[in-house]
RODREN-932508 format. One record per residue (C-alpha): residue in one letter; x, z, y; residue number from 1. Coordinates in pm, whole numbers. Example, Ala and Ser with C-alpha at 12.3 -4.5 7.8 and 13.67 -1.06 7.14 Angstrom:
2
<r aa="A" c1="1230" c3="780" c2="-450" i="1"/>
<r aa="S" c1="1367" c3="714" c2="-106" i="2"/>
//
This chain:
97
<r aa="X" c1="5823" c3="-463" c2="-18027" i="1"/>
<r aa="X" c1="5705" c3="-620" c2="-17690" i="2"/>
<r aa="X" c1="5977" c3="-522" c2="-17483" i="3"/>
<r aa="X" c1="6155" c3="-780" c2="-17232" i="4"/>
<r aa="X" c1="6540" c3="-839" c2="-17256" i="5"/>
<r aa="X" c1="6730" c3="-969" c2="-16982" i="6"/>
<r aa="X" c1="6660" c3="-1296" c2="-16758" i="7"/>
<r aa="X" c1="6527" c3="-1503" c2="-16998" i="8"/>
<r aa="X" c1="6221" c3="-1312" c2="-17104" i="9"/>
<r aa="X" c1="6307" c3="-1295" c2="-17474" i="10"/>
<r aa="X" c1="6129" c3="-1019" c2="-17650" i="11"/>
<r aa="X" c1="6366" c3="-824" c2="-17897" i="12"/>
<r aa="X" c1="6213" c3="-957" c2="-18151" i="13"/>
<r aa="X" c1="6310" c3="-1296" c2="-18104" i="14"/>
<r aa="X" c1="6674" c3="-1172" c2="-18013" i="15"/>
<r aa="X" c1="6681" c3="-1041" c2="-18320" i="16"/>
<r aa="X" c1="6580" c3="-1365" c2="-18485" i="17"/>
<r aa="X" c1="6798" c3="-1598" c2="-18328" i="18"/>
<r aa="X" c1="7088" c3="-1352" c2="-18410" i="19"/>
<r aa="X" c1="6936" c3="-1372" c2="-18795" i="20"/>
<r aa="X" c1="6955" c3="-1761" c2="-18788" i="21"/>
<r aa="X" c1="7262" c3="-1798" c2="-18628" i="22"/>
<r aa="X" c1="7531" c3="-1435" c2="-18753" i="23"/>
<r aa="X" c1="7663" c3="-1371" c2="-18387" i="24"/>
<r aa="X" c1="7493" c3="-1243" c2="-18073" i="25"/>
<r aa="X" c1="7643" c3="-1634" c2="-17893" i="26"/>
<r aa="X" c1="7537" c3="-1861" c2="-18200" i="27"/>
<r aa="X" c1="7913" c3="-1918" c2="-18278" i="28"/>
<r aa="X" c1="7851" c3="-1751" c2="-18613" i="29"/>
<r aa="X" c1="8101" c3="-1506" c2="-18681" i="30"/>
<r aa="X" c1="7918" c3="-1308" c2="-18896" i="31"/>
<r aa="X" c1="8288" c3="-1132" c2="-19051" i="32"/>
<r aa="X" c1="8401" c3="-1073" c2="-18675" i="33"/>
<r aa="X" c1="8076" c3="-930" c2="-18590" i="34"/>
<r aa="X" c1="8076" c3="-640" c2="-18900" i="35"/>
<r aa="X" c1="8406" c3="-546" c2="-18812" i="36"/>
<r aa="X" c1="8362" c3="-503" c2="-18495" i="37"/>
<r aa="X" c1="8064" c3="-277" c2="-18563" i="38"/>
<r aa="X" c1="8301" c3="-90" c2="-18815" i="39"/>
<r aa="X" c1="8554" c3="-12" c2="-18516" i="40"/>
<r aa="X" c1="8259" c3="92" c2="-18330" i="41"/>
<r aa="X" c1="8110" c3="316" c2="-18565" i="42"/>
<r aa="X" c1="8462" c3="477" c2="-18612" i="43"/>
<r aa="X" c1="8470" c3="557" c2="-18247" i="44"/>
<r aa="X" c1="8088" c3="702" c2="-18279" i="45"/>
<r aa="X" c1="8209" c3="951" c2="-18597" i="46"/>
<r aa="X" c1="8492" c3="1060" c2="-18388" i="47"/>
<r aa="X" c1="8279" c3="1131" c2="-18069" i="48"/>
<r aa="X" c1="8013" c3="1326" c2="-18286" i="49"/>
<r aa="X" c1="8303" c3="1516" c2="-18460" i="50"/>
<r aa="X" c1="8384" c3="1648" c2="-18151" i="51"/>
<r aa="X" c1="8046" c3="1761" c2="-18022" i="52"/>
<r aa="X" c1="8034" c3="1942" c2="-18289" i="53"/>
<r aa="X" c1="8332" c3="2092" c2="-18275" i="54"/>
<r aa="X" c1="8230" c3="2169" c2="-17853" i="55"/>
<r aa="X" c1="7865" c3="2304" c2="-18021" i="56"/>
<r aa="X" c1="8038" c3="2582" c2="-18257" i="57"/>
<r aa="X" c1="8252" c3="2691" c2="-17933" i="58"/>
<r aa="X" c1="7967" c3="2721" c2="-17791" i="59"/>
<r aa="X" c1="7769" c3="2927" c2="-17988" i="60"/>
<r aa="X" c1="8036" c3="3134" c2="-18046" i="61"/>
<r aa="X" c1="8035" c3="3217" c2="-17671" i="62"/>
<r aa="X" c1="7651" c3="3291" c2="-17675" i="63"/>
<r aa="X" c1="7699" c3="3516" c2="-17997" i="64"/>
<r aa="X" c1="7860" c3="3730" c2="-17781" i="65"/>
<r aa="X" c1="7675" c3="3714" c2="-17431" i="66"/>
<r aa="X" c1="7458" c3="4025" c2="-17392" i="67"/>
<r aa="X" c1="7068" c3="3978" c2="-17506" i="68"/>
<r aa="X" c1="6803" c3="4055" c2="-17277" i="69"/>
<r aa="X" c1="6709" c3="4395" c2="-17484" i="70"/>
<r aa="X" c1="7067" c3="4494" c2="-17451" i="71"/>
<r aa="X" c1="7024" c3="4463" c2="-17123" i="72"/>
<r aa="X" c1="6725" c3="4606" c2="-17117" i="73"/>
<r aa="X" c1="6881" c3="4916" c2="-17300" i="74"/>
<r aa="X" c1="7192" c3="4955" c2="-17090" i="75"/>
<r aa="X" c1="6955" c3="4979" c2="-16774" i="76"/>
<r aa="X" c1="6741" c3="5237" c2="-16949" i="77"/>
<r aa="X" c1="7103" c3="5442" c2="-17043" i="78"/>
<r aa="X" c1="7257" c3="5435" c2="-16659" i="79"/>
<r aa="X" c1="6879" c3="5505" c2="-16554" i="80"/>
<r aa="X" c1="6836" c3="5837" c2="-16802" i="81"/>
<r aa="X" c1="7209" c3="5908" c2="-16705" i="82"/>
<r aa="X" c1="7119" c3="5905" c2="-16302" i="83"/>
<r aa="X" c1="6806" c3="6150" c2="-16393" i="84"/>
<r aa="X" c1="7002" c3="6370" c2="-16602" i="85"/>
<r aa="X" c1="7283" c3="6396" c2="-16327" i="86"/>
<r aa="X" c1="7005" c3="6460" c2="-16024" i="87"/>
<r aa="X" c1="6852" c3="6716" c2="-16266" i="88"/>
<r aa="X" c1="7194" c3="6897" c2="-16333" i="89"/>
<r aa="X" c1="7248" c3="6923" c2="-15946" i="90"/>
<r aa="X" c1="6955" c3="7018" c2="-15863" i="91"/>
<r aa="X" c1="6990" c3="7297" c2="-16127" i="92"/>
<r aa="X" c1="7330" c3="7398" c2="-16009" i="93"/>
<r aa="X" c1="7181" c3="7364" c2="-15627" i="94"/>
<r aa="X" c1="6904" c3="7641" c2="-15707" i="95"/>
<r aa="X" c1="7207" c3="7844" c2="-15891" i="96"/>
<r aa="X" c1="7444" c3="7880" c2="-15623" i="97"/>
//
């Protein structure tokens, strides 16, 4: 990979490298301190992806129960046949009376 990092112009290859060489992102080493502090990090990752998922099944219960476009489709067709049927009847009843 090619891609530039910061002021000095190090590609992330060599970033990755130097960290190799050295255990630590500073060249202190640290290697122990660096894996933990990934652990802690990771922890915080499982809990924030715990609770997408929990906001993803709320959410799909919500759309399970939002109206689909045929059943809107069909309640338009019901109040339309319902408005026909009631102009008919009056009309009827009109040429009655």
């Amino acid at each position: 990979m090619t891609r530039r990092v910061g002021k000095a112009k190090k590609t992330v290859g060599d970033i990755v490298a130097e960290r190799l060489q050295t255990g630590s992102s500073n060249g202190s080493g640290g290697t122990e301190n660096r894996i933990t502090r990934l652990e802690v990090e990771f922890e915080y990752v499982r809990k924030d992806l715990d609770e997408i998922k929990s906001d993803t099944r709320g959410i799909l219960v919500k759309l399970a129960s939002v109206p689909t476009s045929n059943k809107l489709f069909g309640y338009t067709a019901t109040v339309a046949a319902l408005a026909v049927a009631i102009i008919g009847v009056l009309s009827y009843v009109g040429k009655l009376g």
